[in-house]
N, C-alpha and C positions, 0 to 999 in steps of 0.2 A: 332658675328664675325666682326673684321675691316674693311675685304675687301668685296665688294659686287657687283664690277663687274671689267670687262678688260678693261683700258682705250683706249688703242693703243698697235699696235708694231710698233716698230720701225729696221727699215732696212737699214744697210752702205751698198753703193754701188759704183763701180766706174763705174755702167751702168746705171745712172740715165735717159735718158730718156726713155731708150728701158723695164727699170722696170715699170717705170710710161705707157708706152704705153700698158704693158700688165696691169696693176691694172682698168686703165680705160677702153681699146677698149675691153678686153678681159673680165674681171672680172664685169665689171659696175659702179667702185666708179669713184668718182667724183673730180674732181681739186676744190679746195680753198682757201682759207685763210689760212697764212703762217706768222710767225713773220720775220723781216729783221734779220733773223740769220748770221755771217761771211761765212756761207756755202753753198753751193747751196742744193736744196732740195726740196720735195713739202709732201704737205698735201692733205690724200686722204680721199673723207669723204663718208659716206651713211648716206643719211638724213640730218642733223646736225651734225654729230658726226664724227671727224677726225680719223679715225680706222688705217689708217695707216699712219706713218710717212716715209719718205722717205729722206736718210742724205747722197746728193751724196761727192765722197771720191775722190777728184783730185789727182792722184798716182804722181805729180810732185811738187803738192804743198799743202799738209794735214795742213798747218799750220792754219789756221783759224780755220777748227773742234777742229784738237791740243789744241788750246788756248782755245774754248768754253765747250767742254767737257770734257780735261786734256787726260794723260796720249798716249800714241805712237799707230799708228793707221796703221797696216798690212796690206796692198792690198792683200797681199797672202791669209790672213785667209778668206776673202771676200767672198767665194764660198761654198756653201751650208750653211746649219743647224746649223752643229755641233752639239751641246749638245741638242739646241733648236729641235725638232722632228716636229714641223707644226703651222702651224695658221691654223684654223678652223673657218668659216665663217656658219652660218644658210642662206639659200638660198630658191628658189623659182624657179620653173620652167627648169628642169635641161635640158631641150630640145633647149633654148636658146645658154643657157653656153658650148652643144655639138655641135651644130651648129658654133657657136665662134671660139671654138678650132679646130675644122675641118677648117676654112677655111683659119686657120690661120697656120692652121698644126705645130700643139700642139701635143707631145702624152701624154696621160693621162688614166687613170684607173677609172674604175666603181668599187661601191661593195656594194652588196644590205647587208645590218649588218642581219645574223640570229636572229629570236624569237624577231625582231624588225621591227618598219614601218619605216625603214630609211633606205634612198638611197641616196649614197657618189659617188663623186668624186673627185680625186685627182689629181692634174697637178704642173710641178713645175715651178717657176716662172722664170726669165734670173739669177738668183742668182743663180740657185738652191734650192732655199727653197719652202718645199711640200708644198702647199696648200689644204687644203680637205673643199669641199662645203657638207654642209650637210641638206639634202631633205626629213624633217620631212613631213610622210605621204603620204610619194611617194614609190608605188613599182613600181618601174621600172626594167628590166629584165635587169643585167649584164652582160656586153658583153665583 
């Protein structure tokens, strides 16, 4: 096969810091390293690996993305999914990540997967867009 793993997603936003504030206060990635792109933006990593890109979208002046990435750039469309259905993260310790979203009052979803040792939660980020943490070898009791 070609492909053999996810490099990044990538996310327009015209709520760039309050996105970035949940990827790292909330979620645990990390601020880094970023090319001088014409955009404002950030790089969110775990470990070394920049997993998520972040491409914020000035609703008065798109021209810079405009010119780097081409074609017309909809503030309107900006909110939620769409066609996109989740980012899925493998995680660790899901009692952190509720503690998190409790005190940050998040609401968010449990669900233990049947005829499996996995224990999910889902939260959606200031975009809109799901996120599902996923808690291989965790039963935890869904609430």
């Amino acid at each position: 096969m070609l492909i053999n793993s996810l490099d990044h997603c990538a996310i327009r936003t015209t709520k760039l810091q309050e996105t970035r504030d949940f990827f790292v206060d909330i979620l645990g990635l990390e601020d880094g390293e970023r090319p001088d792109f014409p955009f404002p933006g950030a790089w969110l990593y775990t470990d070394s690996t920049a997993v998520i890109h972040l491409i914020g979208v000035d609703p008065d002046d798109p021209s810079g993305l405009q010119r780097y990435v081409g074609g017309e750039i909809s503030t309107e469309a900006l909110q939620g999914s769409g066609a996109f259905d989740h980012i899925a993260f493998r995680a660790n310790d899901p009692s952190v990540l509720t503690e998190r979203l409790k005190q940050a009052d998040y609401e968010y979803r449990e669900r233990q997967v049947p005829n499996m040792n996995l224990f999910q939660i889902f939260v959606e980020d200031p975009n809109g867009i799901t996120i599902e943490l996923n808690y291989w070898g965790e039963n935890e009791s869904a609430t």
